[in-house]
N, C-alpha and C positions, 0 to 999 in steps of 0.2 A: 859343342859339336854333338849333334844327334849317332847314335849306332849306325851303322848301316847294316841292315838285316837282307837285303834283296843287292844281291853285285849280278854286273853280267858284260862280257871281256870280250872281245873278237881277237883271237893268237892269228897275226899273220903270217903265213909262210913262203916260199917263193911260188910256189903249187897250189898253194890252200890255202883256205880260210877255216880254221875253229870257234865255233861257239862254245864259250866254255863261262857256266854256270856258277853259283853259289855250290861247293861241297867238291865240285870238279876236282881232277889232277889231273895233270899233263908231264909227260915226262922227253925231253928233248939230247937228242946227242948233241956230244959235244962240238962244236963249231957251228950249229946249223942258226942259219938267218933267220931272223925272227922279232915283229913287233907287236905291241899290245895296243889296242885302241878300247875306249872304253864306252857303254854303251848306255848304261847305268850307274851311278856311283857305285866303286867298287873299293875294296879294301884286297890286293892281292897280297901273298905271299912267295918272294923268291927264293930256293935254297939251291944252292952251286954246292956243288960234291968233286972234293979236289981227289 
């Protein structure tokens, strides 16, 4: 499997749409609806803070 050096995600919301990048964060409260669709091959990273 090649790196993936170029990612690129659409965060969907019930309200909105995010373009979110290579380097991007996003920070979500807790409980809010939300899916990822992918636009580019991407390599995301989730972290949940209990």
């Amino acid at each position: 499997m090649q790196p993936v050096s170029i990612g690129h995600v659409i965060l969907k919301l019930l309200d909105e749409e995010i373009s979110i990048q290579q380097g991007q964060l996003v920070y979500l409260d807790a409980g809010v609806k939300h899916a990822l669709s992918g636009v580019q091959k991407s390599v995301v990273l989730l972290t949940i803070v209990l």
